[in-house]
GUDREN-345846 format. One record per residue: residue in one letter; x, y, z of N, C-alpha, C in turn. Coordinates in steps of 0.2 Angstrom, whole numbers, padded with zeros to 4 digits, always signed. Each point is the difference from the previous one (the first is absolute). Example, Ala and Ser with C-alpha at 12.3 -4.5 7.8 and 13.67 -1.06 7.14 Angstrom:
BEGIN
a+0066-0028+0039-0004+0006+0000+0004+0006+0000 s-0002+0005-0004+0004+0006+0001-0004+0005+0003 
//
This chain:
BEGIN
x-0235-0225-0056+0006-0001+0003-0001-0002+0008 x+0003-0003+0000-0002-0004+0010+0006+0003+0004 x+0000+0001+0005+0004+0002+0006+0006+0000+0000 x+0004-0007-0002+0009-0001-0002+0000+0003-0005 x-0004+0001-0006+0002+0003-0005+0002+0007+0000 x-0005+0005+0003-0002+0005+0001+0007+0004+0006 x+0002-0006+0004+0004+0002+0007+0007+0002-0005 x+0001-0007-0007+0006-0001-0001+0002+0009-0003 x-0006+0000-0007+0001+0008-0004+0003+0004+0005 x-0005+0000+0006+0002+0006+0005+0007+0003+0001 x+0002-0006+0001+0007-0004+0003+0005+0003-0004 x-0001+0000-0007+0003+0001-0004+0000+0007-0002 x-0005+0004+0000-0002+0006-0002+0004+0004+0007 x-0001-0002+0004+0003+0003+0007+0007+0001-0003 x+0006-0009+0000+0004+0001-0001+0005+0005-0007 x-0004+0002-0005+0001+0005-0004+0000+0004+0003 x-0004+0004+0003+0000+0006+0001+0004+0001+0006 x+0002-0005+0003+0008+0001+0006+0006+0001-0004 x-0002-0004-0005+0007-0001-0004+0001+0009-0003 x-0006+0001-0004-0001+0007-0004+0003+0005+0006 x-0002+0001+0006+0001+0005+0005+0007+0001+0002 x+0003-0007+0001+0005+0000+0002+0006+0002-0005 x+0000-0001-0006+0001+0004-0007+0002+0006+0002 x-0007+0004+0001-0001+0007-0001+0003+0002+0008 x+0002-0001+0005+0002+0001+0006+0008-0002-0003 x+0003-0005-0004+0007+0001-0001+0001+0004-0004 x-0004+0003-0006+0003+0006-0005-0002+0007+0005 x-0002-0001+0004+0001+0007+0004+0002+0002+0004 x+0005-0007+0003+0007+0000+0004+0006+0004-0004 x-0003-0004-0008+0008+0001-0004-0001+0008-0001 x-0007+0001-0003+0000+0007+0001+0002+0006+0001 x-0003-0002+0009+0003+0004+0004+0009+0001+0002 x+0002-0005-0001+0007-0001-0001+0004+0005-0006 x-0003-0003-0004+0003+0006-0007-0002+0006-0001 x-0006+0000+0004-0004+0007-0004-0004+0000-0006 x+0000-0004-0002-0003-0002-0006+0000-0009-0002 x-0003-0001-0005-0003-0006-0002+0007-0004-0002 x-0001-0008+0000+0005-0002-0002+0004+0001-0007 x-0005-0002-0002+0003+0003-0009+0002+0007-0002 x-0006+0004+0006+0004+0006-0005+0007+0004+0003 x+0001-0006+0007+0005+0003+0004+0007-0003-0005 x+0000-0007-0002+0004-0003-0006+0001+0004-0006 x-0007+0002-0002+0002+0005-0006+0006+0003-0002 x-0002+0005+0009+0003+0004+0000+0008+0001+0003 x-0001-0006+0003+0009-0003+0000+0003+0001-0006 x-0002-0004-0004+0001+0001-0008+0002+0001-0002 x-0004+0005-0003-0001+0009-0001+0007+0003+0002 x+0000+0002+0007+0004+0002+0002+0008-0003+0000 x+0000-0009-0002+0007+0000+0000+0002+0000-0006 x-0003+0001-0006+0000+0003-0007+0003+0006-0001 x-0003+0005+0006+0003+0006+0001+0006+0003+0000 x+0004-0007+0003+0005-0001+0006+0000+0001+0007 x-0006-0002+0004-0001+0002+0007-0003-0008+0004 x+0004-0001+0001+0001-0006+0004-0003+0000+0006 x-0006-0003+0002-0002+0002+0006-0001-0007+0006 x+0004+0004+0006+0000-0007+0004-0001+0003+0005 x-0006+0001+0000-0004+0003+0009-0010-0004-0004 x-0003+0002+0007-0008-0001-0002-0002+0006-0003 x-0005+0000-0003-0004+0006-0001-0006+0002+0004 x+0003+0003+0005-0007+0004+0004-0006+0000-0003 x-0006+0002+0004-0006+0000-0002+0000+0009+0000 x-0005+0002-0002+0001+0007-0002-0006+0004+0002 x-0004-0001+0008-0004+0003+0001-0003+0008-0001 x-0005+0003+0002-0003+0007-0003+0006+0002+0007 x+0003+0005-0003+0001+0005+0007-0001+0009-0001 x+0002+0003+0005+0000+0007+0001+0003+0003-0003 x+0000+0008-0002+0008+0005+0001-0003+0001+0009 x+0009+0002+0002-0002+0001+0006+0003+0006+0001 x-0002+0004+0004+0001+0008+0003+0007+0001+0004 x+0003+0003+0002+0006-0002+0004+0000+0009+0005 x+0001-0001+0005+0003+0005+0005+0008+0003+0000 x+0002+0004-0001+0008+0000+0004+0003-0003+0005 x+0006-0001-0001+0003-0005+0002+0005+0005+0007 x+0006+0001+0002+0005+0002+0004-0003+0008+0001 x+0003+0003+0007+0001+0005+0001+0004+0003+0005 x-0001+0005+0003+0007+0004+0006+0000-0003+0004 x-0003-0007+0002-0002-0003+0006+0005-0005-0002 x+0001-0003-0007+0005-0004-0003+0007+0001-0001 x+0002+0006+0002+0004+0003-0002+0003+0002+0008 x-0003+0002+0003+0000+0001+0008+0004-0006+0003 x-0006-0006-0002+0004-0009+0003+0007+0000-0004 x+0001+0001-0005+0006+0000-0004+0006+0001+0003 x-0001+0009+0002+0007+0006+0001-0002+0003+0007 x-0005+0000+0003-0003+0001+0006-0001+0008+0000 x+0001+0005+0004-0001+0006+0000+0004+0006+0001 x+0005+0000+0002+0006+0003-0001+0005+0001-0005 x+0002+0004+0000+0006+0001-0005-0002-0001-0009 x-0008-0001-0002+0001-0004-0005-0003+0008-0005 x+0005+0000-0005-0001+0004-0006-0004-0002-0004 x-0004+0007-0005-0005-0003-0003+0002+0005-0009 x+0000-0005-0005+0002+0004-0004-0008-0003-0009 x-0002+0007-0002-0004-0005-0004+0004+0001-0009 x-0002-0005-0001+0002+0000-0009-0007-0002-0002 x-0003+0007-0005-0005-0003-0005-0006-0004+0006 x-0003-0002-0003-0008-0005+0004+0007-0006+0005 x+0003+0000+0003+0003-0004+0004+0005+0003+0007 x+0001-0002+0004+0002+0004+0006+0004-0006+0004 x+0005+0004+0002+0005-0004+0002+0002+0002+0006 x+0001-0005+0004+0002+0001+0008+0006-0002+0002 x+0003+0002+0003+0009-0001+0000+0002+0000+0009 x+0004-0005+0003+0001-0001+0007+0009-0003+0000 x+0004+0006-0001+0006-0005+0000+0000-0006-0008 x+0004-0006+0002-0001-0005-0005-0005-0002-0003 x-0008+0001+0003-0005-0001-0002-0005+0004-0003 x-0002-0002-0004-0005+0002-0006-0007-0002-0001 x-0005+0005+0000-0006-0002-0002-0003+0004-0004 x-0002-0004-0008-0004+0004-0003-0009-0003+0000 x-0003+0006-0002-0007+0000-0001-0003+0003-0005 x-0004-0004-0004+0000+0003-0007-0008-0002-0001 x-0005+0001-0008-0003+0001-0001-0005-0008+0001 x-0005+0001+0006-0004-0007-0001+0001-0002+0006 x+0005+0003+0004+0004-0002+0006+0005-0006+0001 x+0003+0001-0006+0007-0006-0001+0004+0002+0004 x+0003-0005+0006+0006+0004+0002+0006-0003+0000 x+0005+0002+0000+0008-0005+0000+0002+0004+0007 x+0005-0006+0002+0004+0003+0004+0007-0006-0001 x+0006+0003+0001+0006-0002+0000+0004+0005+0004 x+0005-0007+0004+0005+0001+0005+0004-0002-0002 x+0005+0006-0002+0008-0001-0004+0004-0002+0005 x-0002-0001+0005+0006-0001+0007+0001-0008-0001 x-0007-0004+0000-0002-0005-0002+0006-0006-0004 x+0006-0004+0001+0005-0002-0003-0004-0007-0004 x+0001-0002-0007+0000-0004-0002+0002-0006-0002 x+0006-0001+0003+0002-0007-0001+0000-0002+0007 x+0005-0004+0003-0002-0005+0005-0003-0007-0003 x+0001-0004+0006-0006-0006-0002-0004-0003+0000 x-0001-0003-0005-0006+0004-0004-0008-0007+0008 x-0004+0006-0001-0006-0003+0005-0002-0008-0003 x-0004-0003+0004-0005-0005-0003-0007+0003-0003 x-0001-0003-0006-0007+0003+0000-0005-0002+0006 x+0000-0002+0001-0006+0000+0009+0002+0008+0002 x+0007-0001+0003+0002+0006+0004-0001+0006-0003 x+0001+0003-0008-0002+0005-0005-0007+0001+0002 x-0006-0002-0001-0008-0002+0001+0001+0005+0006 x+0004-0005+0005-0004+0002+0009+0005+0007+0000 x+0005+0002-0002+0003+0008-0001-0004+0003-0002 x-0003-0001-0006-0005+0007-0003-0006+0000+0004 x-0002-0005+0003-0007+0002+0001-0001+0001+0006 x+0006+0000+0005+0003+0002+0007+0001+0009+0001 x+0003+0003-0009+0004+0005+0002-0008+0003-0001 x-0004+0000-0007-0009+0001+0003-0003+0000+0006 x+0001-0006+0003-0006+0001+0005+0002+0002+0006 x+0008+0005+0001+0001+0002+0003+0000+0008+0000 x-0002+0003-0007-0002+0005-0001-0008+0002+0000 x-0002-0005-0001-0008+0001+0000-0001+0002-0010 x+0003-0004-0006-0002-0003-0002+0000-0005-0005 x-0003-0005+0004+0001-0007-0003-0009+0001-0002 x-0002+0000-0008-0007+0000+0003-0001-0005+0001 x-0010-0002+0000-0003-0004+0001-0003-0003-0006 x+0001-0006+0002+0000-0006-0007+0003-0001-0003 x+0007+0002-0001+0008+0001-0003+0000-0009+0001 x+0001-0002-0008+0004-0006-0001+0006+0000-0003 x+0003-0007-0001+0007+0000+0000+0001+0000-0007 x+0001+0004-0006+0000-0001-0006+0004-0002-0005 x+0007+0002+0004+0007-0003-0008+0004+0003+0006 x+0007-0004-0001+0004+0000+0004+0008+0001-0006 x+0004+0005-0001+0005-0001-0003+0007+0003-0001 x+0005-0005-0001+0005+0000+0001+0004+0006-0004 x+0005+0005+0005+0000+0006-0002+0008+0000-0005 x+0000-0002-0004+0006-0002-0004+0008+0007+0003 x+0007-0005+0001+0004+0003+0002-0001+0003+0007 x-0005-0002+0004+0000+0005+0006-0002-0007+0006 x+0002+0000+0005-0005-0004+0005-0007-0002+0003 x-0004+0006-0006-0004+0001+0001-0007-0003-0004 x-0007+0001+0005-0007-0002-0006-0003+0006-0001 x-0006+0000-0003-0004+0003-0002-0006-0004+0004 x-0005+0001+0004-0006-0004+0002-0005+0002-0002 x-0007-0002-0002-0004+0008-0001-0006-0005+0000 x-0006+0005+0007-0005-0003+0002-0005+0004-0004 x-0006-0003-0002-0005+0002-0005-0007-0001+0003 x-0002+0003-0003-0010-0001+0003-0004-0003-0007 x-0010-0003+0005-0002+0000-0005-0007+0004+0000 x-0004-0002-0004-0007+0002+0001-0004-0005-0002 x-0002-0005+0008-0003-0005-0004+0000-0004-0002 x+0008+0000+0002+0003-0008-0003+0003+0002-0005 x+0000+0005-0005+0003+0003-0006+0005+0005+0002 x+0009-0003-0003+0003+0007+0003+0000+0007-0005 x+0004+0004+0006-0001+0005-0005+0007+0003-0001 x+0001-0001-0006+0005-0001-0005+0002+0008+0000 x+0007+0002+0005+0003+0007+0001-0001+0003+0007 x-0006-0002+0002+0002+0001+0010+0002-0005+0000 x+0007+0002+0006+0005-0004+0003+0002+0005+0005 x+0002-0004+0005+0009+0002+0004+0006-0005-0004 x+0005+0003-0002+0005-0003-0001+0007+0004+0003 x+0003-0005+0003+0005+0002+0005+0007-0002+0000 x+0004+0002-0002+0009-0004-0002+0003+0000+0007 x+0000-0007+0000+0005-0001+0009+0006-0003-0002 x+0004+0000+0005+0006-0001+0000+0004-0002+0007 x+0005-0004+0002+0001-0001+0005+0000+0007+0005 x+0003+0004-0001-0001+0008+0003-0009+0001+0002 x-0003-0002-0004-0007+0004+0002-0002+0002-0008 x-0007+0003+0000-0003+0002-0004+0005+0007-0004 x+0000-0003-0005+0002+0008-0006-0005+0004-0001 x-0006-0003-0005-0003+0004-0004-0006-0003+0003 x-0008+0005-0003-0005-0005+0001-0005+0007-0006 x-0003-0003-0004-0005+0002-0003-0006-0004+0001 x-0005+0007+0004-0007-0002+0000-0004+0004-0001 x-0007-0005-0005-0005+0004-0002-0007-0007+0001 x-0003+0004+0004-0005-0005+0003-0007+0004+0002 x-0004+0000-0006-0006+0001+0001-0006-0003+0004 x-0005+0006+0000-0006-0003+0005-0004+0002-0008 x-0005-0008+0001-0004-0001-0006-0006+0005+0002 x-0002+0005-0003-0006+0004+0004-0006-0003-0004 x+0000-0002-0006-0006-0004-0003+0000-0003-0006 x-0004-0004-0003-0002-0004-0003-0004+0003-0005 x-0002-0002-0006-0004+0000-0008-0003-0007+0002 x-0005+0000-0003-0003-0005-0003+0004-0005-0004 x+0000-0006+0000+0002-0004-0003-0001-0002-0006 x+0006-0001-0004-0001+0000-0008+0005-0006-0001 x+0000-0004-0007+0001-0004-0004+0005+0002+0000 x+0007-0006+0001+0005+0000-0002+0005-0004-0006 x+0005-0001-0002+0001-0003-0006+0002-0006+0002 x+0002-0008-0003+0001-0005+0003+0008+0000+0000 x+0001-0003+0002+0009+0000+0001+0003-0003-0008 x-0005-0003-0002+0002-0003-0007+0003+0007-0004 x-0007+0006+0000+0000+0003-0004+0005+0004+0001 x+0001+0003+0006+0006+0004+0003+0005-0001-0003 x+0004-0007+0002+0003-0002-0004+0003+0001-0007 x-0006-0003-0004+0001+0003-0007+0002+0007+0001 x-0003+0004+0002+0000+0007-0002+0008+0003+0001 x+0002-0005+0007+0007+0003-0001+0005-0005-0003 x-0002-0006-0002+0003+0000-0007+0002+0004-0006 x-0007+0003-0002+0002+0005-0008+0002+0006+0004 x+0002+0001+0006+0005+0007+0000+0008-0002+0002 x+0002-0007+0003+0006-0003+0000+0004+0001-0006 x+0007+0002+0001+0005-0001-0006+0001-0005-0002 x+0001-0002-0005-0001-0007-0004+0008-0002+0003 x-0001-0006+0002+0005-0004+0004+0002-0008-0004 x+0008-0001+0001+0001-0007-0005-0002-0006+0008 x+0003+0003+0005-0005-0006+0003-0006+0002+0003 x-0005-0004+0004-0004+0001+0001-0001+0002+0007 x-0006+0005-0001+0000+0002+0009-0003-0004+0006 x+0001-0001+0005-0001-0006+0004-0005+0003+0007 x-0006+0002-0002-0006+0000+0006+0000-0004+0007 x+0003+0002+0004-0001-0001+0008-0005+0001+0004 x-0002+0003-0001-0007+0002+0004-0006+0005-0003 x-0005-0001+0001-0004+0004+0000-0006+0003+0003 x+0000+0008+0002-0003+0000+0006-0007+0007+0000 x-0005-0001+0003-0004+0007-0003-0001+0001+0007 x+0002+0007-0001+0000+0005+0005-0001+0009+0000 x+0004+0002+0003-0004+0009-0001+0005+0004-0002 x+0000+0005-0005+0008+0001-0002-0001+0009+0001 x+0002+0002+0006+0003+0007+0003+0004+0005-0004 x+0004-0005-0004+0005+0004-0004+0007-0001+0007 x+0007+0002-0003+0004-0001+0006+0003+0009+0001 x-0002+0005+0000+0001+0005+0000-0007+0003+0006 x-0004-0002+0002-0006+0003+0003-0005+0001-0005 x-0008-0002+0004-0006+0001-0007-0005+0000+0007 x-0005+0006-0003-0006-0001+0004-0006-0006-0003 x+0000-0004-0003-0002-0005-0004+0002-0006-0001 x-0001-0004+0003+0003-0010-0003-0006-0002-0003 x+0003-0002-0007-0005-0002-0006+0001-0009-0001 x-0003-0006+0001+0002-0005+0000+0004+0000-0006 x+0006-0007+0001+0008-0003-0004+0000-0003+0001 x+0002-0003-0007+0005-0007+0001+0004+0000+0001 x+0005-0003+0006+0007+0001-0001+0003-0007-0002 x+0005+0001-0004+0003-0005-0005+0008+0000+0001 x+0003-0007+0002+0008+0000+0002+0001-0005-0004 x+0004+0000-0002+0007-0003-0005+0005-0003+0003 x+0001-0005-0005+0009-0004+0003+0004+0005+0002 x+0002+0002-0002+0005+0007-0001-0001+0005+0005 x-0003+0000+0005-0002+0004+0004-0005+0006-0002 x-0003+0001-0007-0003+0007-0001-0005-0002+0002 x-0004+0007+0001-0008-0001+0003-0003+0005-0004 x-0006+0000-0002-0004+0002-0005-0006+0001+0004 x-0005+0006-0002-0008+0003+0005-0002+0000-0008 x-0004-0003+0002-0007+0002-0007-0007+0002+0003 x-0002+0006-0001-0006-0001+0001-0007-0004-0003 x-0001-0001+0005-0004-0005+0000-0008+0001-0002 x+0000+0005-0003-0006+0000-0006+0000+0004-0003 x+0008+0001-0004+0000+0003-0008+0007-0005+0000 x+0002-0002+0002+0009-0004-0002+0004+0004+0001 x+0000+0008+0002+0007+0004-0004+0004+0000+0007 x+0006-0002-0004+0005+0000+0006+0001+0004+0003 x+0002+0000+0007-0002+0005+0004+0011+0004+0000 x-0002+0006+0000+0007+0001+0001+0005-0001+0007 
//
């Protein structure tokens, strides 16, 4: 073989293997997009709308992660910024303990959830902008000294019959939220009414383990869904840490799964079972 010969093969053998690599660099864009391969992300669209689950979000990618540790959350010093130091009554019911200042109210209960609510606080009026709602809640915290740190803007919502929102800022861990820490706070053109918070310190980490795809998730809460004549319509899907919404010394990775219809569903994310 002389020289052109030899140059042309090369030429050739080179261009294969650009061709081949760049292949392999585009199924693992699509990959990573879906979380899984393309076909078996199709599959399981399938699958799934055979089920009646109609899904119009991506499918995350479904990396190893931790259960994570959690610290307590509020205490007297929470409750001081609230109602300040005088005059405040303390009364306890059962695992929960209640502080009283005139119209206002602060409970504190197990895990360091605390509510506070201002009946003085009027609900109608006109009604704010959502911008002005935002910079109310997180004005009427950081003038008490608790707005924590890293607090993002999570869901913003129209308080039916009233003037008023709901706003409620969430955390994560590493990019992943954690599904039940929140502040959520109802404002109103008067000022804040209520606010429940439960906002833990992560104190540690597990080793990471193997979590389920968002396909399978899916399914799994498919066969616990009540059979339905139309079908259910998947908006999103997101894997995160599920706290529980009551306080937990534990966040165990979740799917969180929303629907047309506004419901939200937690699966966990290495057995499927719905989280309650």
């Amino acid at each position: 073989m002389d020289w052109a010969q030899a140059r042309n093969f090369l030429i050739v053998v080179f261009l294969a293997v650009d061709l081949f690599l760049g292949y392999e660099v585009w199924q693992t864009g699509r990959i990573a997009t879906t979380g899984q391969p393309p076909t078996a992300a199709g599959e399981a669209r399938a699958e799934l709308a055979e089920l009646g689950i109609e899904v119009h979000s991506t499918l995350p990618a479904a990396p190893a992660l931790p259960d994570l540790r959690l610290g307590p959350s509020a205490g007297a010093r929470t409750v001081r910024s609230l109602l300040g130091r005088s005059g405040v009554q303390q009364k306890s019911q059962g695992a929960t303990t209640h502080f009283y200042q005139g119209t206002r109210e602060v409970s504190l209960g197990p895990g360091g959830i605390l509510r506070y609510e201002d009946r003085s606080v009027d609900t109608g009026g006109r009604r704010l902008s959502t911008t002005a709602a935002w910079r109310e809640a997180e004005a009427f915290l950081r003038q008490r000294g608790l707005f924590p740190a890293g607090a993002r803007r999570q869901r913003l919502l129209s308080l039916a019959g009233t003037a008023g929102y709901e706003v409620v800022f969430g955390t994560d861990y590493r990019g992943y939220p954690i599904y039940g820490a929140q502040v959520a706070a109802e404002v109103f053109p008067a000022g804040v009414r209520t606010l429940r918070i439960w906002w833990p310190r992560v104190d540690g980490a597990a080793a990471k383990r193997p979590v389920l795809s968002a396909a399978r998730a899916l399914l799994d809460l498919a066969a616990v869904l009540p059979g339905q004549q139309a079908p259910t319509v998947v908006t999103q899907v997101r894997l995160g840490f599920y706290a529980g919404m009551n306080g937990g010394g534990t966040a165990q990775p979740s799917w969180q799964v929303r629907t047309a219809d506004g419901s939200v569903y937690y699966l966990d994310a290495r057995t499927g079972r719905l989280e309650p």
